[in-house]
C-alpha positions in Angstrom: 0.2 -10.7 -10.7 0.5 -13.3 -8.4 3.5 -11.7 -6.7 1.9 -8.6 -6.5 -0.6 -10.4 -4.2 1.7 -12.0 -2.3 3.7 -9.2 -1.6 0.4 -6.8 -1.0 -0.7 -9.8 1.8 2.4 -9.5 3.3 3.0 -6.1 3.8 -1.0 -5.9 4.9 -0.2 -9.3 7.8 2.8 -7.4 9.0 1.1 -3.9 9.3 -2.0 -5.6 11.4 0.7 -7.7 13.1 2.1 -4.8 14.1 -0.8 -2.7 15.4 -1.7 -6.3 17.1 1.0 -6.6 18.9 2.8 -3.5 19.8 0.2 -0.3 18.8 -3.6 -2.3 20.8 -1.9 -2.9 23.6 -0.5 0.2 24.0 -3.4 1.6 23.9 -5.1 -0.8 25.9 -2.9 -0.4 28.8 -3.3 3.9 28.1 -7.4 3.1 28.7 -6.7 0.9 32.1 -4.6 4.0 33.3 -8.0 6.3 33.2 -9.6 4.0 35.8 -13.1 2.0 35.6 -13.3 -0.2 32.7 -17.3 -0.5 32.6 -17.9 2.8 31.3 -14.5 3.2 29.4 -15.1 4.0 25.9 -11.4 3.9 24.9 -10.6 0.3 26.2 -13.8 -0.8 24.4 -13.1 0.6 21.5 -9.6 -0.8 21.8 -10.4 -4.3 22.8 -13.1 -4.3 19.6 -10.1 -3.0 17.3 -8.1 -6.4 18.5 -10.7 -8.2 17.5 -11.3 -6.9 14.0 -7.4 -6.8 13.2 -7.4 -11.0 14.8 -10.1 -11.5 12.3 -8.7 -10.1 9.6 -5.5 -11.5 10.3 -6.5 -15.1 10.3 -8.5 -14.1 7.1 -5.5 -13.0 5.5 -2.9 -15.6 6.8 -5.9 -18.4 5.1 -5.9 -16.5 1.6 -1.8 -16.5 1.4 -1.8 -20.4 2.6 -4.2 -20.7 -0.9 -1.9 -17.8 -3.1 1.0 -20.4 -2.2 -0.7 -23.1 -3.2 -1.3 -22.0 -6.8 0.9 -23.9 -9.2 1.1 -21.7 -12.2 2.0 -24.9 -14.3 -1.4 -26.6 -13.1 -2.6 -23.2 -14.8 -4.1 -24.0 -18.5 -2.3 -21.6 -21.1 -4.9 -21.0 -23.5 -7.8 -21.2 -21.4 -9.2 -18.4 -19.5 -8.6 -18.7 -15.2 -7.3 -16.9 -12.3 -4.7 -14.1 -13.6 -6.2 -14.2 -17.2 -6.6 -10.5 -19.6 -9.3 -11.2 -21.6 -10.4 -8.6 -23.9 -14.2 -9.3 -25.6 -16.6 -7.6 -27.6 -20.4 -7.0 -26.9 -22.6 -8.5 -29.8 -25.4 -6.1 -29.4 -23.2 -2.5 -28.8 -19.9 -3.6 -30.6 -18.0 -2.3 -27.9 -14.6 -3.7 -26.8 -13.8 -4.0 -23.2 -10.8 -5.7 -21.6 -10.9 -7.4 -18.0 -8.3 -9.0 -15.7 -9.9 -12.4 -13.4 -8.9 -12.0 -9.8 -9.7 -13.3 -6.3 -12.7 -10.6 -5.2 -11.0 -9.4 -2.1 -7.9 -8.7 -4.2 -9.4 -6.3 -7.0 -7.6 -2.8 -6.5 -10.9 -0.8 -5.5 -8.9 2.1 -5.6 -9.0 2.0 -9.0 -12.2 0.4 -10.3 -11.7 1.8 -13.7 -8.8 -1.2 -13.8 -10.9 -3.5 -15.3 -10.7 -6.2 -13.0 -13.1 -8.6 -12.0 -14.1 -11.3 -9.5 -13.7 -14.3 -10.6 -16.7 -15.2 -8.4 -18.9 -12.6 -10.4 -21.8 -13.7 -12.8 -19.3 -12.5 -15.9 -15.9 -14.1 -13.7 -18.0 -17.6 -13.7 -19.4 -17.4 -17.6 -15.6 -16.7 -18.6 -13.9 -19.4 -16.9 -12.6 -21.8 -18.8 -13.4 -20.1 -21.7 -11.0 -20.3 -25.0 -10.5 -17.2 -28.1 -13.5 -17.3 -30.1 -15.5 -18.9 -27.6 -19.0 -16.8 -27.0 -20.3 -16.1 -23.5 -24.2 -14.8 -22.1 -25.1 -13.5 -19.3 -28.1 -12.7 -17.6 -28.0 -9.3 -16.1 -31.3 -7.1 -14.2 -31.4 -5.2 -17.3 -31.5 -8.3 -20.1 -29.2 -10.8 -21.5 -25.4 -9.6 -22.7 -24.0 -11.5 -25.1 -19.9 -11.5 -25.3 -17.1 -12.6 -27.6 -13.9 -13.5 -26.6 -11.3 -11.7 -29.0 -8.1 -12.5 -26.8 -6.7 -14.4 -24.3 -3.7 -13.7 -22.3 -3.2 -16.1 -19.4 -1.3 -15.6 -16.3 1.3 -18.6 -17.3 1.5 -16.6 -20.9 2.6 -13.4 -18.6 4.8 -14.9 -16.7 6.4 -16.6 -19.8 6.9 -13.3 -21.1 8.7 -11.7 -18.3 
């Protein structure tokens, strides 16, 4: 999982790095060609496209200095934390559900059936930390939902496997 990040930051740096470098000022230059800048919708759009993709750069160039930083030995094996499947059951509706901790700006919200959440969510927070067996509660708009931890599977645990 952790890979996977680093490799999805990666490939998203050098694909803004690219449209940074050689694609914005390409287009920048095409918008000077068509004459007075004041009323040139095309170089403002372009100039306010550099500044997004510099924003998000810097953004993403912070969150893989912290990704590299993460010591997967400092990572407790049998507690839950960053990387961790943890499957639990609802007291009141007996159902089952199983969800995967990540950093918020990583969750694949192309697929939101995946079952991942932030780890910065009210649920993230009340499972950190948390053991097998260990109970959970949190208070939702609707009422109180109670959890139990059945399993869980830690990032180092994953990593040990493979």
């Amino acid at each position: 999982m952790l890979d996977d990040l680093k490799n999805k930051l990666g490939e998203e740096i050098e694909r803004l790095t690219h449209e940074l470098q050689v694609i914005i000022p390409e287009a920048i230059k095409k918008a000077v060609e068509h004459g007075d800048l004041r009323e040139n919708s095309e170089y403002k759009s372009a100039l306010e496209r550099q500044q997004f993709i510099s924003a998000r750069l810097n953004h993403l160039t912070q969150r893989a200095g912290e990704l590299s930083k993460i010591d997967l030995s400092q990572i407790p094996a049998d507690r839950v934390g960053f990387g961790s499947r943890v499957r639990v059951v609802d007291m009141r509706t007996k159902e089952e559900e199983t969800y995967t901790l990540a950093f918020g700006d990583f969750i694949d919200k192309d697929n939101l059936d995946s079952g991942q959440i932030s780890m910065a969510s009210a649920l993230g927070q009340q499972l950190m930390g948390k053991q097998k067996g260990d109970k959970v509660s949190i208070q939702l708009p609707r009422g109180e939902r109670k959890l139990h931890i059945k399993e869980v599977v830690t990032l180092a645990q994953m990593v040990e496997k493979s």
